[in-house]
N, C-alpha and C positions, 0 to 999 in steps of 0.2 A: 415940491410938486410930486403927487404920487401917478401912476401907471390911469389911468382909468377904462379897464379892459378886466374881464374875469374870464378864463376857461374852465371852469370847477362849479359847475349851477347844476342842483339839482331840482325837479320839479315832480308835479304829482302824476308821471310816468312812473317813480320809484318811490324815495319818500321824502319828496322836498312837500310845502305848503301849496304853493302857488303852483298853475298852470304856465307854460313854455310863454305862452302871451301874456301874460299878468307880470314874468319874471319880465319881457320885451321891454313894458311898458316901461316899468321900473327903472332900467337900464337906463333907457332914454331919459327919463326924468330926472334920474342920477347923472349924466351926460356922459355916458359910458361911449369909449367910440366901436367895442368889439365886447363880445358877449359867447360863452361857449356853454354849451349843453353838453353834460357829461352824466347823463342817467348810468347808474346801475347795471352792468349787463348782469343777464341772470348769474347767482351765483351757482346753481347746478342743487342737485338733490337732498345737499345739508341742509339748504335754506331758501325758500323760496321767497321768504317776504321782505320787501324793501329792497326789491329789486323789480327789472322789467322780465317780464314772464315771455317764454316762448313766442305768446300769441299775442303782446302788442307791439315787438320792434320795430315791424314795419309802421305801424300806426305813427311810433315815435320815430322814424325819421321821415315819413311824410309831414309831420307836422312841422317838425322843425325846417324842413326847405320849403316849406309853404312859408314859412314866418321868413327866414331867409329872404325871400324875394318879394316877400308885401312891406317888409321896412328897409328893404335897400339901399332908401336916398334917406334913413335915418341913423342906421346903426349895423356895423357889419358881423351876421349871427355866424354861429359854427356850430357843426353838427360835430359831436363829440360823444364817447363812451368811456366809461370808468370800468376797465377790466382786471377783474378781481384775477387771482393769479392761479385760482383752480375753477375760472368761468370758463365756461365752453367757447373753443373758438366761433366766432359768429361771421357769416356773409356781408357783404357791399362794404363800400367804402364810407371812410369817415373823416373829417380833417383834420382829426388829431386823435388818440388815445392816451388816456391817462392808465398807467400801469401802477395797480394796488396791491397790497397783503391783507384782507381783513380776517383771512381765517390761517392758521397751520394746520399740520396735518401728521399725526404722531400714530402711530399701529394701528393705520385705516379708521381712527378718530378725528374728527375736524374740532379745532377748540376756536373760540369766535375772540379776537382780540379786541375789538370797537366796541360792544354789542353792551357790556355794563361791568361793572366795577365785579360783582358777584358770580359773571360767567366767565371773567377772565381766571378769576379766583378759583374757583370749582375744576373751569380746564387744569388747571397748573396741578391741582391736588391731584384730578383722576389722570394724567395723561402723564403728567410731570413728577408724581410724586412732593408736589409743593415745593419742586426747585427752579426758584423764578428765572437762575441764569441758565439753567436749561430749554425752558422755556422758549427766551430772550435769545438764545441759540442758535434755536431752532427756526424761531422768526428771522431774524437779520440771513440763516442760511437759505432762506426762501425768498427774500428780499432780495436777496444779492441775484438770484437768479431773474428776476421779474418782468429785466428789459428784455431779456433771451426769450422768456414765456410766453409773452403779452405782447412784445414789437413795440411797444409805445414809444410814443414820444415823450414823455412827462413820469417820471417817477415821485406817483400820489404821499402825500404826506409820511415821509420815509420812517421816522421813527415814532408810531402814530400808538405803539404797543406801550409809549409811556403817558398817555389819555387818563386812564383812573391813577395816577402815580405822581401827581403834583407837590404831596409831601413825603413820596418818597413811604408810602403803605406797603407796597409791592418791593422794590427791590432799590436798591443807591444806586444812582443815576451815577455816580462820580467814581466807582467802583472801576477800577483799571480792566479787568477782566470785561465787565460788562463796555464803556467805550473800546476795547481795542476790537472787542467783537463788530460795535456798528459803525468804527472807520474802517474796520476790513470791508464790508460791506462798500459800503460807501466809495471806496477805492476801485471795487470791481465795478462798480456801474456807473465810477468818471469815466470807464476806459471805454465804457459803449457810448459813451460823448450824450449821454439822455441828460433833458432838464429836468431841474430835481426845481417840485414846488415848495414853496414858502407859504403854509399853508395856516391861514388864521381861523377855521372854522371851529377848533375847541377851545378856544381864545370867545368867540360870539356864544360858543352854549356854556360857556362858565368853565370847561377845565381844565385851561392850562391859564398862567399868567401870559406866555410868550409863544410865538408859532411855533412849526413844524417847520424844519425839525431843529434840535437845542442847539445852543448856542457854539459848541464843541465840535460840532458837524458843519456847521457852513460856516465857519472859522478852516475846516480841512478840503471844502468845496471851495472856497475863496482860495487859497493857498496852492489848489491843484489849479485853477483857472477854469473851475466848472461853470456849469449855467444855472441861474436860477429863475424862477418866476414867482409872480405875486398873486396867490390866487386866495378865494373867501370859503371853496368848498360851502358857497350857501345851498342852504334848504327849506330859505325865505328871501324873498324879494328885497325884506328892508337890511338885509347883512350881504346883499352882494360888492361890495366895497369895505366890509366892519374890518376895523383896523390898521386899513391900511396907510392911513397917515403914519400912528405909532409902528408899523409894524416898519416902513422907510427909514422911520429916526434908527431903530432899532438897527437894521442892515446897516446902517452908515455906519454907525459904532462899530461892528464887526469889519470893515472894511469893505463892503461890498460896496461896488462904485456905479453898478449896472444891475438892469433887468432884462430879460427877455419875455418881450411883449408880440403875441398876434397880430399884424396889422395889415390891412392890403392886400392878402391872399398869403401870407410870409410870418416867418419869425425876423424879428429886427430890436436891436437894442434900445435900450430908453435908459439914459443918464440919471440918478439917487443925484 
């Protein structure tokens, strides 16, 4: 039995496909019993696109408490935001925040980590001199900050800087230097008690084999008695649930025995 509940849904507030109501429908359809919106807060000056701009937040969170309370007795929605960790602090309340890294930030340079294989690449040469664990560094050093920056409740796809890195193009994953970097990490923001998500969305766009984050990390999230959650990070309707069958078998194997799920107005456990 897997969770059926997403907090990580993007829509075409930012740069998901579908509309907040199109993703609703879905949901339902899918038999989802909770559903979270987590658009994009602007990212600020490096980047303005594939996020929500200044001038429609409130649009986006009126629309989501209009949907909130027109499917009520269907499915319990959640207004949610994805705050990147150099996004401007933003006004009103939200019922969760997902705290992200998608850029660093090296001698008043922003180098974009998600964004493609070829500008992670370009950052590392111009910023990094093409030293990937410098880099990877620098990342996990800003990462480790995130829950402190952001207040979140959910720490977004933690080790997300390994996205173009599947065979290991970019730098060895297995490399002692580079893990002991992202269990330090990782260590500093069990102790802020944040749930760290289980994140299958570059699993649905083709590039990883396994979620967010690898296998070595919620192995040391397990061990510390951390929290985790199961979320799709979709930005289509038909992957708000991809993987998570596999991705349950998956966590058993590593010992995870629990999830934390949205439910009721609460975070509360649900038994792998």
């Amino acid at each position: 039995m897997i969770p059926l509940c997403n907090l990580h849904t993007h829509s075409t507030f930012c740069d998901g496909k579908q509309t907040p109501e199109e993703n609703v429908l879905a949901a339902i359809d899918k038999g989802l019993f909770s559903l979270g919106f987590s658009s994009h807060a602007p990212y600020g000056e490096h980047d303005k696109e594939g996020c929500l701009s200044a001038g429609n937040i409130e649009a986006y969170r009126r629309e989501i408490l209009r949907l909130k309370e027109k499917y009520s007795d269907r499915i319990e929605i959640l207004l949610g935001i994805e705050q990147d960790y150099f996004s401007p602090t933003l006004e009103g309340e939200y019922d969760y925040v997902i705290g992200s890294v998608h850029y660093i930030k090296k001698d008043g340079a922003f180098v974009a980590i998600d964004h493609s294989y070829d500008r992670l690449k370009n950052g590392a040469e111009r910023q990094f001199g093409a030293d990937m664990t410098e880099l990877c560094r620098e990342y996990y050093r800003t990462v480790a900050d995130v829950a402190d920056k952001t207040d979140c409740d959910i720490i977004g796809h933690f080790d997300i800087v390994t996205k173009f890195n599947e065979k290991y193009l970019l730098f060895d994953e297995n490399d002692s230097v580079y893990r002991n970097m992202a269990l330090e990490a990782v260590d500093t923001l069990l102790e802020s008690d944040r749930i760290f998500e289980v994140n299958t969305g570059a699993v649905s766009r083709g590039w990883r084999k396994h979620p967010y984050p690898s296998e070595f990390i919620i192995k040391r999230i397990v061990d510390k008695k951390g929290r985790l959650t199961l979320t799709s990070d979709a930005h289509n309707a038909e992957y708000l649930t991809y993987g998570f069958l596999d991705a349950a078998y998956y966590l058993k194997a590593l010992g995870v025995k629990e999830l934390w799920i949205y439910k009721s107005g609460g975070y509360e456990t649900f038994s792998l």
